[in-house]
N, C-alpha and C positions, 0 to 999 in steps of 0.2 A: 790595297797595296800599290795599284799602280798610280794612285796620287802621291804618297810617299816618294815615290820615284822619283816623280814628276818633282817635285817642289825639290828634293836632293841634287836632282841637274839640273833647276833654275838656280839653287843655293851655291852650285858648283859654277855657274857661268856666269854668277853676280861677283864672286870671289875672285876671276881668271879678268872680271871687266875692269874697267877704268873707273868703277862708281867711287863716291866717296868713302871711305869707314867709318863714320857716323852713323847712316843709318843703317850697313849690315851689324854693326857693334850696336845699336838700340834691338834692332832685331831681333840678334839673340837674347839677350837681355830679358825683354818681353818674351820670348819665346821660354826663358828660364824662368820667369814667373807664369806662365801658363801649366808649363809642367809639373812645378814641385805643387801648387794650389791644386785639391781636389776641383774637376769640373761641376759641370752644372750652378756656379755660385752668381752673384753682381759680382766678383771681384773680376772672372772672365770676362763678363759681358762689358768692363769697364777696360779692361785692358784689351779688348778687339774694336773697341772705338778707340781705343789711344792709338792703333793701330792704323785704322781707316782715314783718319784725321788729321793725324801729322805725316811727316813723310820717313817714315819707317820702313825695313824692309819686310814685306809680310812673308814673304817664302824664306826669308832668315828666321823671321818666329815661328813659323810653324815646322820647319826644319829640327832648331833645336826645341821646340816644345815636345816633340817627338825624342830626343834623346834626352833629353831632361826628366821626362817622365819615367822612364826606366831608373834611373837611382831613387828617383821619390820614393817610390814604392820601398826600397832597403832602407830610406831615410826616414818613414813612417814612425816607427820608434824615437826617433830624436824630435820628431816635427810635435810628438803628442807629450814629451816631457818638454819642449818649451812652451807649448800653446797651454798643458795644464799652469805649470807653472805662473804664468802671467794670469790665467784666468783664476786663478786660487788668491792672487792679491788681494786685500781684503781693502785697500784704499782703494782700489776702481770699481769696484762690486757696485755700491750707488752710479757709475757712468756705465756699466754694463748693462744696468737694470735700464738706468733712462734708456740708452741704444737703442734697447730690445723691444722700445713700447713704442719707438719711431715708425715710420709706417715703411719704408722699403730696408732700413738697415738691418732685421732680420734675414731677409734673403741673404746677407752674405753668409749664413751660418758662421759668425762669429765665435759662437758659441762652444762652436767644435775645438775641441782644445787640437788636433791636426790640421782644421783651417788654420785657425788663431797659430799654431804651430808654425806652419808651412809659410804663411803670410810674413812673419816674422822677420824669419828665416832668409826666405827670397828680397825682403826689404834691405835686410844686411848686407848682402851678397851682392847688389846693383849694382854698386860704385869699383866692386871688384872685379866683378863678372865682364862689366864695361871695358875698363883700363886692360884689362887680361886678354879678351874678344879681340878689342884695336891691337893690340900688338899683335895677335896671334896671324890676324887677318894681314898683318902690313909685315910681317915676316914671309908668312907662305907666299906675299905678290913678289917679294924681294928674293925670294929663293929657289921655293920651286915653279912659279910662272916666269921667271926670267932662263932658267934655267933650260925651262923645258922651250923655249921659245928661241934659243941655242943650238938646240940639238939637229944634226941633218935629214932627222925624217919629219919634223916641223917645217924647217925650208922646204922641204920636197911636198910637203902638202899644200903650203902656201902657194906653189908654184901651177898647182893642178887649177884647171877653168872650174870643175866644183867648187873649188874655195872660191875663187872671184865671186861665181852665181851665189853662193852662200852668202858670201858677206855684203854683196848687193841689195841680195832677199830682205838682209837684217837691215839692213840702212832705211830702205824701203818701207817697211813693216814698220818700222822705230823700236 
């Protein structure tokens, strides 16, 4: 629990920071395809190296991979009538069969008509999730971190030698 925490008030103090929205908005993104995909699969293990590798925010994916995965679970039902659906094709039955006889593409449990489902699903959802995330993020900087950075017990905090020493520490520290 107390890593959850932890990675919420790093996700909350990437948000209040000056970083770009690119990669808090990839963040979540990946953080939304961690969550609707059942674990344990290659698709995870691919998407924490897309993670590792590019410059993504990792405590924005794991933030919302963590609330992401709470609707999955209600979305289980939708996730297994699209992944049946696609998997009952009977033109890609011959490219399911090759897939399955490859030597690591089995690990992704493709198979699973709630992988296949969920994978989908989260595929769709990227482009939306993205454009939806950047706004959301470049709204809440324009509204409520402006706002709050307004108010007289802000100045008054600013004003305290704690905050100097703090925001020294951080400069410091990088």
């Amino acid at each position: 629990m107390t890593l959850i925490l932890k990675q919420i008030f790093a996700f909350f103090k990437l948000l209040n920071s000056d970083t770009e929205t690119n990669p808090l908005a990839f963040g979540i993104v990946l953080g939304m395809f961690l969550g609707f995909t059942p674990a344990f699969s290659l698709q995870t293990v691919l998407v924490i190296l897309i993670l590792f590798f590019f410059r993504i925010q990792i405590g924005a994916a794991m933030v919302s991979a963590f609330f992401f995965a709470i609707p999955a679970f209600l979305l289980d039902p939708v996730f297994h009538a699209v992944g049946s659906r696609v998997l009952e094709i009977d033109a890609l039955r011959p490219l399911f069969t090759t897939l399955y006889h490859l030597p690591l593409v089995p690990l992704t449990r493709f198979n699973n008509s709630v992988v296949m489902g969920s994978g989908i699903v989260a595929l769709f959802l990227v482009i939306p999730a993205f454009v939806i995330s950047k706004k959301l993020i470049v709204s809440y900087r324009a509204s409520v971190v402006a706002r709050v950075k307004n108010t007289a017990i802000w100045k008054a905090l600013q004003a305290t030698s704690f905050y100097k020493w703090y925001v020294k520490y951080e400069e410091l520290r990088g």
